[in-house]
N, C-alpha and C positions, 0 to 999 in steps of 0.2 A: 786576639779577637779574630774569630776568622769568620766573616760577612761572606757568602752563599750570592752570587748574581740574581740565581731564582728566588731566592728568600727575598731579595732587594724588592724584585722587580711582583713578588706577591704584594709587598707592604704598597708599592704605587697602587697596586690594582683596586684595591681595598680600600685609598685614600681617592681614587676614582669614583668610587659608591658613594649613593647616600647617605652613607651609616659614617666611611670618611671624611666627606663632605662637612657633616654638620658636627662630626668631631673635630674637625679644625675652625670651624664658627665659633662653638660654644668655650674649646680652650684660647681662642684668640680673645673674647668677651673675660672669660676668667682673667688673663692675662690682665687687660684693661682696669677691669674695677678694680684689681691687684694693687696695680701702676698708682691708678687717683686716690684710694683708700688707705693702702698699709703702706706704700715706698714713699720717698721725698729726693727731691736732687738728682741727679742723672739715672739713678735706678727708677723711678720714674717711668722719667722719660727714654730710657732704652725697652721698659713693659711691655708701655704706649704702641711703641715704634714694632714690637714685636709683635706684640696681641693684633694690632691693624693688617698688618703681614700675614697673619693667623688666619685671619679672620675674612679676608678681600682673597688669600687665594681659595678658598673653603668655596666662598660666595660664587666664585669665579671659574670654580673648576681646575684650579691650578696645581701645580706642586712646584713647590722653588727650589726643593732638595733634588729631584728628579733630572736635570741634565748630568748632576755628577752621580749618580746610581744607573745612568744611559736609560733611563725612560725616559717617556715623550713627557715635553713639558706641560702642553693640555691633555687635559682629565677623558675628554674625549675620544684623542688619536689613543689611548689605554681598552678601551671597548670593543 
């Protein structure tokens, strides 16, 4: 697998935007209904715990993957 810095540090840029923003909402929600609907027992609750994560840095402007790709952790310091 050979992962590119710059190719990294596009994917951040991109999950800075609106368009990435509200794709980490909407898969944190899919997540969610996922978790309450179709899973039972710690798959579940590991969905839950993912889709909220999903979904709160989406809302938030964040990215959690982003310290270890060396981009900034808010969405902001990216613009």
């Amino acid at each position: 697998l050979d992962i590119h810095p710059e190719g990294m540090m596009g994917f951040a840029k991109f999950m800075a935007t609106g368009a990435g923003r509200a794709f980490r909402m909407v898969a944190g929600l899919v997540l969610i209904v996922c978790g309450m609907f179709f899973a039972h027992g710690l798959t579940e609750v590991v969905l839950g715990i993912v889709g909220v994560a999903a979904f709160a840095a989406g809302l938030f402007n964040v990215c959690l993957i982003a310290p270890f790709i060396g981009a900034p952790f808010r969405g902001a310091d990216l613009k």
